[in-house]
C-alpha positions as CSV (number, residue, x, y, z in Angstrom):
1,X,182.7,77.2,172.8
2,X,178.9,78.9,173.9
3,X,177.1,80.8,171.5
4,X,177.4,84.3,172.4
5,X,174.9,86.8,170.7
6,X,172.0,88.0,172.9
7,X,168.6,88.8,171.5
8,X,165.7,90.8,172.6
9,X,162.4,88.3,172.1
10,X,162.0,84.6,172.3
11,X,159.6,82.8,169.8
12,X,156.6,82.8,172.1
13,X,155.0,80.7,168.7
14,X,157.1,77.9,168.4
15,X,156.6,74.4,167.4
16,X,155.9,72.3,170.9
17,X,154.6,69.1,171.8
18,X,152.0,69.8,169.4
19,X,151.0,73.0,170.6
20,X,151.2,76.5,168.2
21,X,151.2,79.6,170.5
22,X,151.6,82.2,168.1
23,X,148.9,83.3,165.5
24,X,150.9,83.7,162.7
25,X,152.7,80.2,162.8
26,X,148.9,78.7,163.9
27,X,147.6,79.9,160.7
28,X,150.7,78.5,159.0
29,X,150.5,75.5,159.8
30,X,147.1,74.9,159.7
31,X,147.5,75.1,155.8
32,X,148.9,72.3,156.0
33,X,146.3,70.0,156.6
34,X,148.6,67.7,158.7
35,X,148.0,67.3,163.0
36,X,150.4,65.8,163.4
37,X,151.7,66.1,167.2
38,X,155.1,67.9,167.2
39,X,158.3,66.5,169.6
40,X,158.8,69.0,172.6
41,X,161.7,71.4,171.1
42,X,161.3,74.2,172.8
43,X,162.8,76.4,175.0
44,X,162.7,75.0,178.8
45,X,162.2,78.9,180.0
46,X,159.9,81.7,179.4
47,X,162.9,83.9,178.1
48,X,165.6,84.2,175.2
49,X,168.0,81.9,176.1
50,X,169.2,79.0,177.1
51,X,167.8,77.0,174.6
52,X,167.9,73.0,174.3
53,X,167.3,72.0,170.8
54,X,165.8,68.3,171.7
55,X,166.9,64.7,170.6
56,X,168.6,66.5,167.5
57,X,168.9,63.2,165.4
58,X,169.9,61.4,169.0
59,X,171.9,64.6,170.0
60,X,170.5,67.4,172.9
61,X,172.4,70.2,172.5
62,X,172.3,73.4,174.6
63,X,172.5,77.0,173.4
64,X,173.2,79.4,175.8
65,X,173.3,82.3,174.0
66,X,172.6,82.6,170.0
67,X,175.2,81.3,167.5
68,X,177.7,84.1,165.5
69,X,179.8,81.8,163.9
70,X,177.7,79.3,161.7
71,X,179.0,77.2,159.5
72,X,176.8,75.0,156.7
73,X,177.8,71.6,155.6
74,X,175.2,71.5,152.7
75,X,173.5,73.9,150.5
76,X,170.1,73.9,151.5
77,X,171.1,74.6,155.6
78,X,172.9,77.9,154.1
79,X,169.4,78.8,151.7
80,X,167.5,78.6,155.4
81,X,169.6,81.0,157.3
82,X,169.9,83.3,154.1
83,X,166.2,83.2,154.2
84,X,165.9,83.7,157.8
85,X,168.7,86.9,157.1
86,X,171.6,85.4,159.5
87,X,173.9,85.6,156.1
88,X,176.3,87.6,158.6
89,X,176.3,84.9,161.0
90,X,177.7,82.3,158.7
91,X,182.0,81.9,158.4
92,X,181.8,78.8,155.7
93,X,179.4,77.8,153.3
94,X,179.0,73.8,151.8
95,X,181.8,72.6,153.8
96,X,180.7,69.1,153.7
97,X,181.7,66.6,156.1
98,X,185.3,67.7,156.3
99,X,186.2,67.6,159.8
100,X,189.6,69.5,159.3
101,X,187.9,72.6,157.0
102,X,185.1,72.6,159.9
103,X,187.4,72.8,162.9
104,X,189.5,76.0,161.1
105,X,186.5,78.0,161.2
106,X,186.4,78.3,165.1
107,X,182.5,77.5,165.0
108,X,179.8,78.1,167.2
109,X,177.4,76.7,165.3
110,X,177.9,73.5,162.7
111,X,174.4,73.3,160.2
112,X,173.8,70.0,158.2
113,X,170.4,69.9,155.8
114,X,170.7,66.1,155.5
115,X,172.0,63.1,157.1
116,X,175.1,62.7,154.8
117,X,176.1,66.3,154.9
118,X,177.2,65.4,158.6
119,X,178.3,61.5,157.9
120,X,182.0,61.1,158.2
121,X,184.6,59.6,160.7
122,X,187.7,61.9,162.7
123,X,190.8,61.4,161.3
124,X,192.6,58.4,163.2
125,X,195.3,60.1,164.6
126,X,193.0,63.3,165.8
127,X,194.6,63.3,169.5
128,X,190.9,63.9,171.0
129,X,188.8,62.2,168.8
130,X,190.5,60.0,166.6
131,X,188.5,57.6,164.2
132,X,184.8,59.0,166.4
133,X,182.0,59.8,164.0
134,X,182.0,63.4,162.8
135,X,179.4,65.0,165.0
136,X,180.9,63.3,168.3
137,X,183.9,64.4,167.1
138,X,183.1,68.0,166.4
139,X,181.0,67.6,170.1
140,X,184.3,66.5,171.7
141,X,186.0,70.0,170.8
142,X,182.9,72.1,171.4
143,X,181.1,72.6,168.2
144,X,177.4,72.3,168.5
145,X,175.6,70.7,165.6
146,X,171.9,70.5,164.3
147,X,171.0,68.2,161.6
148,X,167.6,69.4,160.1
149,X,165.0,67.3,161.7
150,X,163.5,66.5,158.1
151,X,166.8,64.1,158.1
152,X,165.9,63.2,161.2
153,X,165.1,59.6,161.8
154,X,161.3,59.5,163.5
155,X,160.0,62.4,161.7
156,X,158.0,62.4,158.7
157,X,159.1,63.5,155.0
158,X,155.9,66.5,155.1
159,X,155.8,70.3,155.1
160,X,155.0,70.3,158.5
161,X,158.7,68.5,159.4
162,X,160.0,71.6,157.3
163,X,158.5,74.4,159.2
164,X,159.6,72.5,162.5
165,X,162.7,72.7,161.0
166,X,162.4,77.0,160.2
167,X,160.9,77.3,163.6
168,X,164.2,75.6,165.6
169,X,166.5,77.6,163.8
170,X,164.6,80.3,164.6
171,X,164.8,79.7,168.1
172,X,168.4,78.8,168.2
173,X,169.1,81.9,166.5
174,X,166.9,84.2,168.7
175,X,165.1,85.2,165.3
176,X,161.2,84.0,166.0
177,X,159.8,86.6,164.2
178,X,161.6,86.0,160.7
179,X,160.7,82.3,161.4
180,X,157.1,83.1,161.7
181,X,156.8,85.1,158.4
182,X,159.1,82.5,156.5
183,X,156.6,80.1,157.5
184,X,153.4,82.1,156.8
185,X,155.0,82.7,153.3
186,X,155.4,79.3,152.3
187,X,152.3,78.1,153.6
188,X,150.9,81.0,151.2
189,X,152.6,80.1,148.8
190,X,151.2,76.4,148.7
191,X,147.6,77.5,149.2
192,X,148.3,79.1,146.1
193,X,149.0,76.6,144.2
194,X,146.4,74.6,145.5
195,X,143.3,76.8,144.6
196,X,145.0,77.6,140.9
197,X,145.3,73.7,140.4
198,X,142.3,72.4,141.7
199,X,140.3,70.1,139.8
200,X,142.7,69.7,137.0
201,X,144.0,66.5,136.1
202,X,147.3,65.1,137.7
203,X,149.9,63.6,135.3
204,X,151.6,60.4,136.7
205,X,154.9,61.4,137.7
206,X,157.9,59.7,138.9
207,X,161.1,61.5,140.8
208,X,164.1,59.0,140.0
209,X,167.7,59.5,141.2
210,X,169.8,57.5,139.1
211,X,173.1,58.1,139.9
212,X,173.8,54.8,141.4
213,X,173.4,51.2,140.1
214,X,170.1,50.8,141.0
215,X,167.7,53.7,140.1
216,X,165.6,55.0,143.5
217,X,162.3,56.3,143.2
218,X,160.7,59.2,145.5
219,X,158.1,56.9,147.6
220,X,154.9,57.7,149.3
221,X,157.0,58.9,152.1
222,X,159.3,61.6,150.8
223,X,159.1,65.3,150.4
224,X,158.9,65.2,146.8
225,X,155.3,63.0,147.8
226,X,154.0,66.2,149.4
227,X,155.3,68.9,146.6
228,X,153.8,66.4,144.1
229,X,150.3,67.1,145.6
230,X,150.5,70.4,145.6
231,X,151.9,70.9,142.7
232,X,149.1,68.9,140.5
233,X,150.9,65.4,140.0
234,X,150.5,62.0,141.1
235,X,153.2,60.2,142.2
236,X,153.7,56.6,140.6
237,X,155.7,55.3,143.0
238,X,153.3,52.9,145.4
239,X,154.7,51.3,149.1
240,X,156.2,52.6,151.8
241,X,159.6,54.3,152.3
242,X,161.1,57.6,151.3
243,X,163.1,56.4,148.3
244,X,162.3,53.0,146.7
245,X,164.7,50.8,144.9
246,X,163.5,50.3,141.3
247,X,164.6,49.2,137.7
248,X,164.0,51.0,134.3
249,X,162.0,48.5,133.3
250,X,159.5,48.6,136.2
251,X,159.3,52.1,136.1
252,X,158.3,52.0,132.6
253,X,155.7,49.9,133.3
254,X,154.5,52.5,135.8
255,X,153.4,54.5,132.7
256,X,154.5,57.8,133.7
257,X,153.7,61.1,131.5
258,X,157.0,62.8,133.3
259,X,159.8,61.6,134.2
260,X,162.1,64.1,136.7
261,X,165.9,62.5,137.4
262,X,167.8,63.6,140.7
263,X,170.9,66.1,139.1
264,X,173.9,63.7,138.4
265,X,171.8,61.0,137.4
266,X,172.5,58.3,134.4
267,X,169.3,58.7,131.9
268,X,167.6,55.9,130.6
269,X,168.2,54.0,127.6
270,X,164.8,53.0,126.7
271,X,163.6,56.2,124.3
272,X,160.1,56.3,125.1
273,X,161.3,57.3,128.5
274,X,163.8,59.3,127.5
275,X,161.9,61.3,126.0
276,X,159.6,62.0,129.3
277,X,162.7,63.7,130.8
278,X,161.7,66.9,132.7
279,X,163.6,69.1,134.6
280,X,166.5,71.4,132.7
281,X,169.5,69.2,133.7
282,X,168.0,67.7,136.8
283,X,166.6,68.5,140.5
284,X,169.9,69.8,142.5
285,X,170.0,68.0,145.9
286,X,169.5,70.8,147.6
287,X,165.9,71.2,146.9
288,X,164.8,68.0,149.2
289,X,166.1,70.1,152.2
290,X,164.0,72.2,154.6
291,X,165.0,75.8,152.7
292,X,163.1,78.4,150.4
293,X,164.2,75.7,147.6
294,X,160.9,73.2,148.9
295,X,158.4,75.9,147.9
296,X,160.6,77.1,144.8
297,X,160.4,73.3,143.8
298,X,156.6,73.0,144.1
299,X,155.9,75.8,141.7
300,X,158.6,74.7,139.4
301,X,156.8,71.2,139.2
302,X,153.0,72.7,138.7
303,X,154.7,74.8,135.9
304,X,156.0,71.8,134.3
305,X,153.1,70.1,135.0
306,X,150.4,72.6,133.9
307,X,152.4,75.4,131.8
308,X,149.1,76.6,130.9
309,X,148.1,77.7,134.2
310,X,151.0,80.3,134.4
C-alpha cells in the first residue's frame, strides 16, 4: 500500500549530500561542531512528494504520498513522531519484531529506532514470504520500513546522525517545519549545557550494559560518547567501536567515579563499584535512539554529574 496523506510544504532545509538549505536547521547543526558530509536523502523533486528515503540500512524506499498509518517497533521511534506531533498517525505502539501483530495493523508506514527492533525471520509457512527476514518480508506485502539511520551501518554514533534522522522523518512525513524547530531545540538545548559546564572538571565515567555474560561498555564510538561530552564526563572506555566487550575487573581498573548500568543489567559484585552505581534503576534502552530521550539523557547525566550546577 502507498502512503496517502498530502501536505502543503516540502522541507526546503533538509539534510543533503552535506548541504543545509534552510536557516533554522543551518544554525542547528552548526552547534554541533561536526562537518561531517551528509548521504544524499532527499527528495529527488522540488515539491512535496514523492519522496525516496535513500539506502535505508541497504533498503530505498519510495513515498509517494505521506504515511497515516505508522506503526513503531520500539520505543524511541514512537517518542520522535510524538515529538514531531504525528501521535494521530500512529495504529501500534512497541510492536517489536512480530511480523503477525505488524501485518494486522494494515500499515503504511513500519518505524524501527534500532537494528533489533526490526531483526526477525517470516514465519516458515507465510505463503508469500515464508522464513524471509522481517523487513523483506513486510516489503513483499507492501509495508514500507525505515530503520533510524543512527542504527544504520556507515553512519556515525553523533548528534549530527540524530538530527539526519528527525529531518527524514520529517520529510517522509511532509512535516519539515516541526523537524526544523525539534532540531533547533535540541541543538539549544546542548549549547546549554555546554556554556553552564564549561571548565568544570569531568568525572571518569563508564556506561556498562550488563545484561549478558560479558559486560559491554559504551566506546568512543557510541552516542552515550557524545552525551558524555556535553554533559561534563569523560568516558573511560578507550578503542574503537560503539560498545566494547569488557570484564568487571578491567573496568575497575579503569577507576571510574560513576558507574551508569544499561536497565536490566546484572550489578557488580565487587562493592567499591557497587557503590558507584548511578542511574535510579538503570538507563532504559530507549534513550540511545534518535528521540527527545538523547537530549533528556544529556541533562540527566550533567545533573548526576554536577548536582551543583542545577
Amino acid at each position: 500500500m502507498k502512503p496517502r496523506r498530502k501536505v502543503p510544504s516540502r522541507f526546503a532545509s533538509a539534510l543533503g549530500a552535506g548541504v543545509l538549505r534552510a536557516g533554522a536547521v543551518a544554525a542547528a547543526l552548526g552547534l554541533s561542531g561536526c562537518s561531517m558530509p551528509l548521504p544524499d536523502n532527499t527528495n529527488d523533486s522540488r515539491g512535496v512528494f514523492p519522496y525516496h528515503d535513500r539506502d535505508n540500512c541497504g533498503f530505498t524506499v519510495k513515498y509517494d504520498l505521506a504515511p497515516i498509518r505508522a506503526v513503531t517497533l520500539t520505543p524511541g521511534a514512537t517518542d520522535l513522531l510524538d515529538a514531531l506531533g504525528l501521535s494521530k498517525s500512529i495504529v501500534a505502539a512497541n510492536l517489536g519484531p512480530d511480523f503477525a501483530k505488524i501485518r494486522a495493523t494494515n500499515a503504511d508506514f513500519v518505524y524501527s529506532g534500532t537494528m533489533a527492533g526490526i531483526t526477525g525471520h517470516v514465519p516458515a509457512q507465510d505463503p508469500i514470504a515464508g522464513g524471509a527476514p522481517l523487513r523483506d518480508g513486510l516489503r513483499a506485502y507492501d509495508h514500507p520500513t525505515h530503520i533510524s539511520v543512527l542504527s544504520c551501518p556507515g553512519h556515525p554514533q553523533t548528534l549530527d546522525t540524530v538530527y539526519l534522522e528527525v529531518a527524514t522523518i520529517g520529510d517522509i512525513f511532509g512535516v519539515p517545519k516541526a523537524a526544523a524547530k525539534l532540531i533547533y531545540d535540541w541543538q539549544k538545548t546542548f549549547e546549554q549545557l555546554g556554556k553552564r559546564l564549561r571548565g568544570l572538571p569531568k568525572p571518569n565515567v563508564a556506561i556498562v550494559d550488563a545484561r549478558g555474560q560479558t559486560p559491554k561498555l559504551a566506546g568512543p564510538a557510541s552516542i552515550p560518547q557524545a552525551l558524555l561530552s556535553y554533559a561534563g564526563g569523560a568516558n573511560v572506555a578507550t578503542g574503537e567501536g560503539q560498545w566494547i566487550d569488557s570484564d568487571w575487573a578491567s573496568i575497575k581498573e579503569m577507576q571510574p567515579d560513576v558507574l551508569l548500568l544499561v536497565k536490566g543489567s546484572t550489578p557488580p559484585a565487587d562493592a567499591t563499584l557497587a557503590q558507584k552505581v548511578e542511574g535510579m534503576g538503570g538507563l532504559d534502552d530507549g534513550l540511545f535512539e534518535a528521540g527527545p530521550k538523547v537530549p533528556e539523557l544529556a541533562q540527566f547525566l550533567a545533573k548526576t554529574f554536577h548536582p551543583d550546577k542545577f
